[in-house]
N, C-alpha and C positions, 0 to 999 in steps of 0.2 A: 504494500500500500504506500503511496506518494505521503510524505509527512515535511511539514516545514520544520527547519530547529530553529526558527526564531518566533518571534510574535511578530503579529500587525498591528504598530501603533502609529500616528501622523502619516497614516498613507503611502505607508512601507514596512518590509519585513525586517526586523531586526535583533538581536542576538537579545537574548537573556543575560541580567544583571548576574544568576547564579550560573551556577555547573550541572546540577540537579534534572534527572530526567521520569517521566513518569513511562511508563510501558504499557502499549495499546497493546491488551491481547485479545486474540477470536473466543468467542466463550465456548464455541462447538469444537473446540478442538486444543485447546488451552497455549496454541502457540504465539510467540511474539511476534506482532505485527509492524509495528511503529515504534517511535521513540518521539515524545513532543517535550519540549521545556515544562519545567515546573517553577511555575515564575514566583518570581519574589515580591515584596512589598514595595522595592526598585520598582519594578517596572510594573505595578501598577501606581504606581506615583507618577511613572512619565506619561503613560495611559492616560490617566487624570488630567495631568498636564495639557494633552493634546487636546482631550475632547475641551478643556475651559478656553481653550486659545482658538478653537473652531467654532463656538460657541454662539460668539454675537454674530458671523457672518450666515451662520447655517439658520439661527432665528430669523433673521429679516432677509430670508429669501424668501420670494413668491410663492405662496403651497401650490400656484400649477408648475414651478419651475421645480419644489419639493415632488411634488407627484409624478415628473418627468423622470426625476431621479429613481423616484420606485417602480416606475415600469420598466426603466432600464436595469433593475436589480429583479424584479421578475423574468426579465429572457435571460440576462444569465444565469439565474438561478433553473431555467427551464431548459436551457442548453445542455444542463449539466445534471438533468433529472438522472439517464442510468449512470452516470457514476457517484451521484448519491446515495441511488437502493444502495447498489454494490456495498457502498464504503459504509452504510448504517448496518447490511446485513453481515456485514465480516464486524465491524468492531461491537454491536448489540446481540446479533444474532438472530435478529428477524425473517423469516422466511422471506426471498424476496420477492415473490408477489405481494406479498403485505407491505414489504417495505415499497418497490413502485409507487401502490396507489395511496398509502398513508405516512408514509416516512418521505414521499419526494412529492407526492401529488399536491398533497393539504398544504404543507407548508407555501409551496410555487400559488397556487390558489388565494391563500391568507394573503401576499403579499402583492397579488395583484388588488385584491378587493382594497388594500389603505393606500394606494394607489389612485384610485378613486376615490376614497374618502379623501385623499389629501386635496383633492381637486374640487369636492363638494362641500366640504365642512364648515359649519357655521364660526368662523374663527371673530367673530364680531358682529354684536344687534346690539338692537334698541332698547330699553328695557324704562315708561315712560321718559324723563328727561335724561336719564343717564344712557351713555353707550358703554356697553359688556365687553371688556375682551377678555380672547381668551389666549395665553401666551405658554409657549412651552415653560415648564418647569425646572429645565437645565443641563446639568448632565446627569445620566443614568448610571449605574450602576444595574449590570442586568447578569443574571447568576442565574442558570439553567443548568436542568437535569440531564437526568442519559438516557430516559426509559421513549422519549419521543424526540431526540437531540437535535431535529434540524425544528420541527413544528414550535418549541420550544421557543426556539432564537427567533426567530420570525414571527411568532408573536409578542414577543416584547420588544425587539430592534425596528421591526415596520413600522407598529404604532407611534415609537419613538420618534423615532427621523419624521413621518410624518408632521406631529407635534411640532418640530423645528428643534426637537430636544439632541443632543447629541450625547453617544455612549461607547461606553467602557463595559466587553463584553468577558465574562471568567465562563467557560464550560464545565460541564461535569468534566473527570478525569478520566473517566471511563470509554465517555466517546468523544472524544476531541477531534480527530478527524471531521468530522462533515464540520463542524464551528469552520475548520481551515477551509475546506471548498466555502463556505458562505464567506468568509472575509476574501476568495478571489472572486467571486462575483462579487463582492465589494466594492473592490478597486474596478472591477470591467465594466460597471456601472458608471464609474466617474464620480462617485458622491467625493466631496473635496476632505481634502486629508484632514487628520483629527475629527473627522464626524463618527467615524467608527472606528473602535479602537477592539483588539483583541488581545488578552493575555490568559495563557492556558494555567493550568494547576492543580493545587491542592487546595482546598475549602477551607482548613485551619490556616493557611498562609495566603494564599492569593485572593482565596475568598472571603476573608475575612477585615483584613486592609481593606479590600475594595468596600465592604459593606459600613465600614466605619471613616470611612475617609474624608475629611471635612471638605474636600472638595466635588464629593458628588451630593446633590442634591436628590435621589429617588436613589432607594434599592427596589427591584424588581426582583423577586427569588421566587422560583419550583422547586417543592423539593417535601424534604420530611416536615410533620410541624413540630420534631422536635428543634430541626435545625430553622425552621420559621420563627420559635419561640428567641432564640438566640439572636438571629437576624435580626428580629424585631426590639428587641432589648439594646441591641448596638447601634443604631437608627434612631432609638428616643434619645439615647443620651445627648445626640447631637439636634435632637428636635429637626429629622429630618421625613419628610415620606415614605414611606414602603406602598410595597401591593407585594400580598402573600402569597399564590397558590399551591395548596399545602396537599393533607391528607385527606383521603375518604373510606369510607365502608357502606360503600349505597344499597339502596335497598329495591330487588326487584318484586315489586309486590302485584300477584295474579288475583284477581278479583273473582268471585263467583260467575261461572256461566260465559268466561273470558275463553276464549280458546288456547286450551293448555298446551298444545302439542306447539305452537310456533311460540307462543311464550318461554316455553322450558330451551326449545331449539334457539331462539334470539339470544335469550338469557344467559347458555353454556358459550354461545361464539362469542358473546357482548367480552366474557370474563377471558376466556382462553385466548384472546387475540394478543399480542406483544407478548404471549408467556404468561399471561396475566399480571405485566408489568405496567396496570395503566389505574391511575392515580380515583379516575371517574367510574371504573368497572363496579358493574351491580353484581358484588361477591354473596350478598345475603337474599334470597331467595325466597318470598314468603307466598306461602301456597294455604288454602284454606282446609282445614279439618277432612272435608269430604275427598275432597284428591290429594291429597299427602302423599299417600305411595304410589299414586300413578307419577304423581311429577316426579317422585325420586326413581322410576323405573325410567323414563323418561330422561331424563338426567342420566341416567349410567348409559343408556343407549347412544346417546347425543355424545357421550366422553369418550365413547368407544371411538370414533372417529379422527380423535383429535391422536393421533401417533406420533412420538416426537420423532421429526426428519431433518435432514440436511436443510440448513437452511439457504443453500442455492440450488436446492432442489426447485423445478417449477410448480411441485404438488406439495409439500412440503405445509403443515397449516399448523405445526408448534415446533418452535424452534426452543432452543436451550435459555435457561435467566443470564443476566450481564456476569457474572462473576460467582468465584466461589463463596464467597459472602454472602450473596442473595440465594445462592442457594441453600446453603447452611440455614440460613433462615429460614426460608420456606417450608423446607425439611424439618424445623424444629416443630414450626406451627403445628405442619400435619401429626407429628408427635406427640405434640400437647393435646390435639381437639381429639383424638383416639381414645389419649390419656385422660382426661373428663369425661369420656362415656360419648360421644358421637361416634356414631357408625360411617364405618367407610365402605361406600358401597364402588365407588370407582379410586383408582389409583393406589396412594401410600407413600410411606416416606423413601421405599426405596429407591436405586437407578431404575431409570427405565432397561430394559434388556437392552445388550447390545451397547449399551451409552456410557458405559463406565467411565470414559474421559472426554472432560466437557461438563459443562453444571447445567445437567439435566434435571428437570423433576418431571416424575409422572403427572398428568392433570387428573385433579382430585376432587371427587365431591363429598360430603360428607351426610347426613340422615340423621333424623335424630338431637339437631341441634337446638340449642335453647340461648333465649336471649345473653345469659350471664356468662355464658362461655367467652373463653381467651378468644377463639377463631371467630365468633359472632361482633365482637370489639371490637380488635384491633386488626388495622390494614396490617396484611401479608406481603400484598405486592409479588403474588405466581399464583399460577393454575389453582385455584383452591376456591372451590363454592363449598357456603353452608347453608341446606334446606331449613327451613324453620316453619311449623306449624302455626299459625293464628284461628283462633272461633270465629271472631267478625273483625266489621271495618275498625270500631274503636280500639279493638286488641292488636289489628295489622298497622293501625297509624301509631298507638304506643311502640310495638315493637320497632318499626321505621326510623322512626324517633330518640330511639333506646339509647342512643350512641353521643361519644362527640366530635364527631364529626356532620357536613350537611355538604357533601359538595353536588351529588348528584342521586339519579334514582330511574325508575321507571315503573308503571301503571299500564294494566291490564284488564281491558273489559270489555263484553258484547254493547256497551253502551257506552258512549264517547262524552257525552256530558258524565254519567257517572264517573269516569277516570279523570275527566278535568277536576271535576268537585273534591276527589280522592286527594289529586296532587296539589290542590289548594291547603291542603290539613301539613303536605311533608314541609320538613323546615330543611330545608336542601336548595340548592342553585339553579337546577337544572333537572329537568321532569322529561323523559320521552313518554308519548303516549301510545299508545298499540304500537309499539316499533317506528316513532317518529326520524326521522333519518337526521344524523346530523348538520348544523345549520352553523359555518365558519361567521356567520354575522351575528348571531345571537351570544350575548353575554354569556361567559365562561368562568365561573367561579365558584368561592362558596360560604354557606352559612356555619356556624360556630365556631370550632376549629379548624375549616375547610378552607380557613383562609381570609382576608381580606382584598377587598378590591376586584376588578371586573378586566377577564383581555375579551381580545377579539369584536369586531365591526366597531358601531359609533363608541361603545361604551369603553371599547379596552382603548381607543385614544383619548378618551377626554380623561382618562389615568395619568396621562403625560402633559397634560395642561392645568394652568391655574389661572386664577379669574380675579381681574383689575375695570372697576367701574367708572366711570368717567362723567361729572355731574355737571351739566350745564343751565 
């Protein structure tokens, strides 16, 4: 795999402050791919540096001359769709047909749509005698995961630059690569130097400089909410902005007389998709009293399908979790929710056959699960659904509810006003209704611990602005 050894900061590739390197390995196969800097506190100082000195020029440019610039960061970004799969399915390990249409497609999508927003956006009205504006808020600091690593960047970098805001970007360590192709369609865009800045690392050191830095004004982080809660603690000290997008445990809840067979079927792809490494998956499953064991029969049928394969395989529909960490984890979970008394009816903690090397987990469902359990709480983050029984609706909207998290969810019913009514009671972000298809314009977020603040369409830009009235 092509890897840079330096960073992208003021519109150029250039060495790292330290000596220190982090190692991009394949998760299907546990070998070394790459070699990227693990930058120092250095050089997100110069990072900072650049984007405050691009700053006032990249604010008072025209948003159709800002929105010129994001269309031209969408064809190269679209130039360069297969060797993005490629490079997410070698250092994540995504199947790549998965990765194609959601690891290269979403993101190329995302950043056409603020493209247009940047050309339509209300950046100034009337409001009686005062006129509103609305002004980017600075520079960013924007700190992204590995489990989605290009869609990630692209929705907090596009909204950004649209904004006029300029940023200083840290990637996860795990997959840094596509961050490097997105900072050379960077520069093949033309955006003017220091408006994007890149510095690769480690989270206790590059990431955490950047998040306390008195020269950025927003951190933008995806990630754990334990490391949200940290972020967010090093951002008040300095009375500066965050936007969090944290953790979930959503809840798919099938309603009476709902059709179960494509509920249960939606509901195992929904969670098994990325390895079941996605922040929004509806891991908890709520089926009502009368069908319980058909959904979990149902459920083991639908798992059986999912076999973990190569993931440059073109059939290929579960590929291996990022690392032996996450596997370790995931492995533990299934452990534990066995060890509580849930029944496994698909999977378990061991390897898959055959998979012994590479951090495989079997995808799991479990039966039998009750609100208090470990696996019922807490995000896993891999192949792991828990069925859970409810009487009725006020017992399916407590158990929904049960949790602290709210980032997402979904509702199922023969009656379309009743699942509206249902998803009015979740305290969650984000509602599909009989399998509503994802919508890159609608607000992306979450309620309790799921995070604060909103990406994606109008609302994930107006995160990157602040508001000065003008009285006459």
């Amino acid at each position: 795999m092509k890897a840079h050894d330096g960073m992208y900061i003021d519109g150029d590739w250039r060495p790292s402050a330290g000596t220190a390197t982090i190692e991009v390995v394949n998760p299907a196969d546990e070998q070394v791919i790459a070699q990227v800097p693990a930058g120092t506190a250095t050089d997100v100082d110069a990072a900072v540096a650049a984007a405050r000195s691009a700053f006032p020029g990249w604010a008072a440019t025209a948003p159709a001359d800002r929105a010129a610039r994001l269309t031209a960061l969408r064809d190269a970004l679209a130039d360069r769709r297969d060797e993005i799969a490629e490079t997410v399915t070698t250092e994540l390990g995504a199947p790549i047909g998965f990765s194609r249409k959601v690891h290269a497609d979403l993101p190329i999508a995302v950043a056409g749509s603020y493209a247009e927003l940047a050309a339509e956006y209300t950046f100034e009205e009337k409001v009686g005698n005062s006129t509103v504006l609305h002004e980017p808020v600075g520079v960013v600091g924007a700190i992204t995961p590995w489990n989605y690593p290009l869609h990630q960047i692209v929705a907090k970098v596009a909204p950004a630059l649209a904004a006029g805001c300029t940023v200083v970007l840290k990637p996860a360590e795990d997959t840094p690569l596509v961050a490097q192709l997105f900072a050379e369609a960077v520069h093949e865009a033309g955006l003017p130097a220091g408006v994007f800045n890149l510095v690769t690392g480690r989270g206790p050191e590059a990431g955490q400089a950047l998040a306390e830095h008195d020269g950025v004004d927003l951190v933008s982080f995806t990630g754990s909410t334990a490391v949200g809660r940290r972020i967010g603690a090093l951002a008040g000290g300095a009375v500066k902005r965050v936007a969090l997008e944290l953790g979930g445990k959503s809840a798919n809840v099938v309603l009476p007389g709902a059709d179960l067979t494509r509920a249960v079927k939606v509901g195992v792809a929904n969670v098994f998709a990325n390895s079941g490494q996605t922040c929004s998956a509806w891991t908890r499953m709520l089926v009502d009293a009368d069908r319980y064991e058909e959904a979990v029969a149902l459920a083991r049928e639908a798992a059986a399908k999912y076999v973990p394969g190569d993931p440059d395989d073109e059939g290929s529909r579960l590929g291996p979790v990022v690392s032996a960490k996450q596997r370790d984890r995931v492995r533990g979970y299934i452990e534990r929710g066995a060890a509580e008394g849930a029944r496994v009816v698909a999977g378990g903690p061991d390897a898959p056959e055959g998979r012994e090397r590479g951090y495989w987990v079997r995808p799991t469902v479990f039966a039998d699960v009750t609100p208090e359990m470990t696996i019922a709480q807490e995000e896993i983050f891999g192949p792991v659904i828990a069925i859970l029984k409810y009487e009725d609706e006020d017992d399916a909207v407590r158990i929904a509810n049960g949790t602290v998290y709210g980032l997402a969810g979904a509702v199922w019913s023969e009656d379309q006003d009743e699942a509206v009514a249902f998803a009015r009671r979740l305290d969650t972000g984000q509602v599909d209704i009989n399998g509503g298809r994802f919508n890159p314009l609608a607000p992306f977020g979450g309620y309790k611990q799921s995070g604060v603040g909103r990406e994606l369409g109008a609302h994930g830009l107006a995160e990157y602005l602040q508001t000065k009235s003008l009285q006459f």
